[in-house]
Structure formats: C-alpha cells, structure tokens
Jmol script that loads the backbone (N, CA, C; Angstrom):
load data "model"
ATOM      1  N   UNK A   1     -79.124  69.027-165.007  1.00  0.00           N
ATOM      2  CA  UNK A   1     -77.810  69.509-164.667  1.00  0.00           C
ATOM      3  C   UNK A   1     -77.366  70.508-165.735  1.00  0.00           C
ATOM      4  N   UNK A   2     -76.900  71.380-165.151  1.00  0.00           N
ATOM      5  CA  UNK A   2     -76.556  72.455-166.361  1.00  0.00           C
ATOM      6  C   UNK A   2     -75.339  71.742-166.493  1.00  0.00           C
ATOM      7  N   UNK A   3     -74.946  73.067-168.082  1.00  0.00           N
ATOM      8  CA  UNK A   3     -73.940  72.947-168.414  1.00  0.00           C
ATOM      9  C   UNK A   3     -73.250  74.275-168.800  1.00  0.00           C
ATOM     10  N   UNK A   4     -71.995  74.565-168.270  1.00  0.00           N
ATOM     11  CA  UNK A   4     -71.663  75.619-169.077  1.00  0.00           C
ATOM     12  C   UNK A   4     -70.177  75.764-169.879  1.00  0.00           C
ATOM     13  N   UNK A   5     -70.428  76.331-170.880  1.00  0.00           N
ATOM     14  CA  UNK A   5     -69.531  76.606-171.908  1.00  0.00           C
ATOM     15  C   UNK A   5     -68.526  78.062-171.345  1.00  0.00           C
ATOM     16  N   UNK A   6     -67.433  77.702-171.711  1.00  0.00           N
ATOM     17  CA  UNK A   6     -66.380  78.606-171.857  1.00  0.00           C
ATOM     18  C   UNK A   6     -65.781  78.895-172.898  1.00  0.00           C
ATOM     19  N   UNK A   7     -65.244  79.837-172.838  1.00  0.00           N
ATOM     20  CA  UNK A   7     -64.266  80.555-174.005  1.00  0.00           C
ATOM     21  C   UNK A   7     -62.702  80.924-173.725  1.00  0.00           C
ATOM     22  N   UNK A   8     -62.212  79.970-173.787  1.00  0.00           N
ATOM     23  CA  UNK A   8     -60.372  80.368-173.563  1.00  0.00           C
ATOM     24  C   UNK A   8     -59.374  80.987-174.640  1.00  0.00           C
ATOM     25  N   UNK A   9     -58.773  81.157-174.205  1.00  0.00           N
ATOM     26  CA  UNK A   9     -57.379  81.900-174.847  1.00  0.00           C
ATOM     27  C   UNK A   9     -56.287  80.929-174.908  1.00  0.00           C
ATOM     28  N   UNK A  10     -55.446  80.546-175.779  1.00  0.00           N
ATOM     29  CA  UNK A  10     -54.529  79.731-175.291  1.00  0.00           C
ATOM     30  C   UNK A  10     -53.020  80.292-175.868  1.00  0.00           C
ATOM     31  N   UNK A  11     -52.281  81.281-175.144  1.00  0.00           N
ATOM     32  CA  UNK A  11     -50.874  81.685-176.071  1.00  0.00           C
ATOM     33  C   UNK A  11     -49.935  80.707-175.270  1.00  0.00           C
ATOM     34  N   UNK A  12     -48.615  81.391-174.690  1.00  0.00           N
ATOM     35  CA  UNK A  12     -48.388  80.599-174.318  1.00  0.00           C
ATOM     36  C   UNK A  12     -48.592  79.827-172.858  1.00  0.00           C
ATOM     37  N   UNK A  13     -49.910  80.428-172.441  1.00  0.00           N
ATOM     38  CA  UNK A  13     -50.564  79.761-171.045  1.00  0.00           C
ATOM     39  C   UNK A  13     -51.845  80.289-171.807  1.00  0.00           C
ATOM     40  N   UNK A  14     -52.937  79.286-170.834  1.00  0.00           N
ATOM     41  CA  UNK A  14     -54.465  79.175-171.165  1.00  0.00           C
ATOM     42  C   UNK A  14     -55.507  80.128-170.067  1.00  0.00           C
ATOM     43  N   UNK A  15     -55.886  81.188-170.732  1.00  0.00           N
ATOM     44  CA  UNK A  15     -56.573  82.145-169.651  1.00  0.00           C
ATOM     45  C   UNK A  15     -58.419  81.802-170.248  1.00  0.00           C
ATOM     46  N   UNK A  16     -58.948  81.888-169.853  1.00  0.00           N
ATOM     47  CA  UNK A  16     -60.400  81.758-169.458  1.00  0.00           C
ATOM     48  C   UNK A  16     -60.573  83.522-169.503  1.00  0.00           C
ATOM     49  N   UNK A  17     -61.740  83.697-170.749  1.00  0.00           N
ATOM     50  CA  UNK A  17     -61.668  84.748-171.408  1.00  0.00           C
ATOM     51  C   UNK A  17     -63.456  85.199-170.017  1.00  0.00           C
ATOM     52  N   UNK A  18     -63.073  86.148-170.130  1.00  0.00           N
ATOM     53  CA  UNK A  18     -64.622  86.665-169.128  1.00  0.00           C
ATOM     54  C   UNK A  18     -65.948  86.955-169.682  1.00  0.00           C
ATOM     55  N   UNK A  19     -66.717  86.764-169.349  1.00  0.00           N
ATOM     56  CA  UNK A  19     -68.326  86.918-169.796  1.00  0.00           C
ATOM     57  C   UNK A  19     -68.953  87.940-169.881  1.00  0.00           C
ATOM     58  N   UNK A  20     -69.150  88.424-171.417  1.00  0.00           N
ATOM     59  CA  UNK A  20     -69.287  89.770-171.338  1.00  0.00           C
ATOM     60  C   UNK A  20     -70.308  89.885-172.821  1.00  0.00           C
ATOM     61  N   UNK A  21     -70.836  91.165-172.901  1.00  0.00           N
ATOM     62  CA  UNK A  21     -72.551  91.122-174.122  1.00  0.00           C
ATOM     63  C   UNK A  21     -71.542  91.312-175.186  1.00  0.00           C
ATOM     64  N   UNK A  22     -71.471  90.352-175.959  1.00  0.00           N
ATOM     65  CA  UNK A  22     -70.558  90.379-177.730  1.00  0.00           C
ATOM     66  C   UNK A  22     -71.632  91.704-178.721  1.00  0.00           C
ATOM     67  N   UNK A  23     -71.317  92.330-179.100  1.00  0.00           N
ATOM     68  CA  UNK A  23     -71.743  93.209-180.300  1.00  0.00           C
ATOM     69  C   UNK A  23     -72.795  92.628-180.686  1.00  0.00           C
ATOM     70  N   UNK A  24     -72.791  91.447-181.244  1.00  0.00           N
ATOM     71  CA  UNK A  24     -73.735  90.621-181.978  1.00  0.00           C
ATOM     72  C   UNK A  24     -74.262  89.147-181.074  1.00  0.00           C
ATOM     73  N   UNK A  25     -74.393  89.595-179.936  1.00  0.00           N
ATOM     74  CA  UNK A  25     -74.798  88.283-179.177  1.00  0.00           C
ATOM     75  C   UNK A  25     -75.993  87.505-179.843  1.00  0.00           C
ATOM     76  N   UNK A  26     -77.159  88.679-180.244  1.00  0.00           N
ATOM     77  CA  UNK A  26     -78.521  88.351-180.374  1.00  0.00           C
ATOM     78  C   UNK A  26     -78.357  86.963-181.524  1.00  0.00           C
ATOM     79  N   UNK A  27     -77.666  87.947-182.394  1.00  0.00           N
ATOM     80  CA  UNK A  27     -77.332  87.479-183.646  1.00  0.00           C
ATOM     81  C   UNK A  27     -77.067  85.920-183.615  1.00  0.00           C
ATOM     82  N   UNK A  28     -75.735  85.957-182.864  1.00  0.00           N
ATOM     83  CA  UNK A  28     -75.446  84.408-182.416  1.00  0.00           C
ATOM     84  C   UNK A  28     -76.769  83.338-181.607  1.00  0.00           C
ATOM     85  N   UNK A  29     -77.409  84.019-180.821  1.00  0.00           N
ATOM     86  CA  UNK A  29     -78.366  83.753-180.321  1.00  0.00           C
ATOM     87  C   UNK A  29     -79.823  83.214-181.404  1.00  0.00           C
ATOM     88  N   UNK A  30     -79.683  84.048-182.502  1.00  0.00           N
ATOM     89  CA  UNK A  30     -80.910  83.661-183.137  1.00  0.00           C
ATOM     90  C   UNK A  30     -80.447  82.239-184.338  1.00  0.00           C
ATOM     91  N   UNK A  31     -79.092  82.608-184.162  1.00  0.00           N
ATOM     92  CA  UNK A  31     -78.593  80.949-184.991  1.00  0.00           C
ATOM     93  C   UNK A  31     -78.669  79.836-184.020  1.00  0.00           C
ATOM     94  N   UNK A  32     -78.247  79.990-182.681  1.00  0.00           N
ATOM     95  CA  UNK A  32     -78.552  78.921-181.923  1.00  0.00           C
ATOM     96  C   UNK A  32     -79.532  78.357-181.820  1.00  0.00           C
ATOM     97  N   UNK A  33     -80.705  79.226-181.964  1.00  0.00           N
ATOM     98  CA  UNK A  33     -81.971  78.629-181.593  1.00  0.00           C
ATOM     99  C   UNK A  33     -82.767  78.121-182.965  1.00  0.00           C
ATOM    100  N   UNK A  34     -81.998  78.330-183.866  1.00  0.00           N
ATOM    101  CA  UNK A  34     -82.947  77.641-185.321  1.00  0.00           C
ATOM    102  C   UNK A  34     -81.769  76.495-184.787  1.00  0.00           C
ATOM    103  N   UNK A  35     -80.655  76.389-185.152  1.00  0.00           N
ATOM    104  CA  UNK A  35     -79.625  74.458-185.303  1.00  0.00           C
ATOM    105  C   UNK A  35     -79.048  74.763-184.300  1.00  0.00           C
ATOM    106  N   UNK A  36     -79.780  74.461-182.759  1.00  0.00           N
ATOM    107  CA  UNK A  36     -78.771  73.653-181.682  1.00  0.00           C
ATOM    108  C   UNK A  36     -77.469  73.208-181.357  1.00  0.00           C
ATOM    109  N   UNK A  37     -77.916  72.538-183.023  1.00  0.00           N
ATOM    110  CA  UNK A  37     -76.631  71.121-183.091  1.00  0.00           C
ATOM    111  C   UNK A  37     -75.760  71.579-183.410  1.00  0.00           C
ATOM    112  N   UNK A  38     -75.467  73.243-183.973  1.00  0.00           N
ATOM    113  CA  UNK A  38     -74.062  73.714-184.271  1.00  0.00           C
ATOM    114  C   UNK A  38     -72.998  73.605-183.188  1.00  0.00           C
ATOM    115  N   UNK A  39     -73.718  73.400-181.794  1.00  0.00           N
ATOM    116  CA  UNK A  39     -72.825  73.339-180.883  1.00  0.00           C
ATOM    117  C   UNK A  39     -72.233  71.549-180.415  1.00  0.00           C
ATOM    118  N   UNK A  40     -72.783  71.377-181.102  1.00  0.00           N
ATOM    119  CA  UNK A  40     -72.124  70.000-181.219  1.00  0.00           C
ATOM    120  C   UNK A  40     -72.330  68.775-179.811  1.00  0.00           C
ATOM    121  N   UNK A  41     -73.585  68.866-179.226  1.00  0.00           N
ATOM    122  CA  UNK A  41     -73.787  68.679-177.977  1.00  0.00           C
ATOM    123  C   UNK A  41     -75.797  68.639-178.261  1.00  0.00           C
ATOM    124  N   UNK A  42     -76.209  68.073-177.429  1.00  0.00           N
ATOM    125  CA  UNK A  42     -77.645  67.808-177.536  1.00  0.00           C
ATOM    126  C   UNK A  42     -77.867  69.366-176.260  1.00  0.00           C
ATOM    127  N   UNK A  43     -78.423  70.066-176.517  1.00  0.00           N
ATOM    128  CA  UNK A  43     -79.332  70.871-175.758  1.00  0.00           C
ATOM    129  C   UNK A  43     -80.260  71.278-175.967  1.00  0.00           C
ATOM    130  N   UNK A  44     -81.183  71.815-174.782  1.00  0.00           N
ATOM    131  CA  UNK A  44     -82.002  72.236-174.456  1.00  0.00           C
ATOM    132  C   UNK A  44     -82.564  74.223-174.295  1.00  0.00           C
ATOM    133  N   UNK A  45     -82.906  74.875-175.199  1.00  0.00           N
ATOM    134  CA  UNK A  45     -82.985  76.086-175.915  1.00  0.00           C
ATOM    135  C   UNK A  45     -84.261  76.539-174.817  1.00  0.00           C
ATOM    136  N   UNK A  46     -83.936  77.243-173.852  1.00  0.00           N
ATOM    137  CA  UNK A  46     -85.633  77.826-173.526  1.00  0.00           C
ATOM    138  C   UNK A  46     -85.573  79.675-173.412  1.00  0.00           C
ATOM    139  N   UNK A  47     -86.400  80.041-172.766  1.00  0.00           N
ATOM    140  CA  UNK A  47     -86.867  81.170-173.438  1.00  0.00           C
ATOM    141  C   UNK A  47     -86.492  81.857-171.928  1.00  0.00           C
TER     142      UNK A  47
END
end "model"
wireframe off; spacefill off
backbone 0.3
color backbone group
C-alpha cells in the first residue's frame, strides 16, 4: 500500500501546497536514500 506525503501551508486556513521539482530535489533525494529514517516512518527506497 502506498503512501503519500504532503506538504501544507497552515496561515490562517490550511492549503495543501502542489507538487512541483524543488531546486534541490536530487539533493534531498540523495539524503533520503543514505537515512530513510529521517522521515520518521519505516520505508521502502527503490530505484
């Protein structure tokens, strides 16, 4: 079962921010895949 993560906004109402390539996605991407566990959740990393 997947799972997916979001990214919200919360001022004074909560908007659900849209999915889009961050500057440094890879970047984030190559920390995910050395410690998982930064996300605080057991997953599964594939290619």
């Amino acid at each position: 079962m997947p799972i997916e993560f979001g990214l919200w906004r919360i001022d004074e109402d909560y908007q659900r921010l849209s999915s889009t390539k961050l500057d440094r996605e890879s970047q984030l991407e190559d920390l995910l895949a050395e410690d998982p566990n930064m996300l605080g959740r057991e997953v599964l990393i594939g290619d």
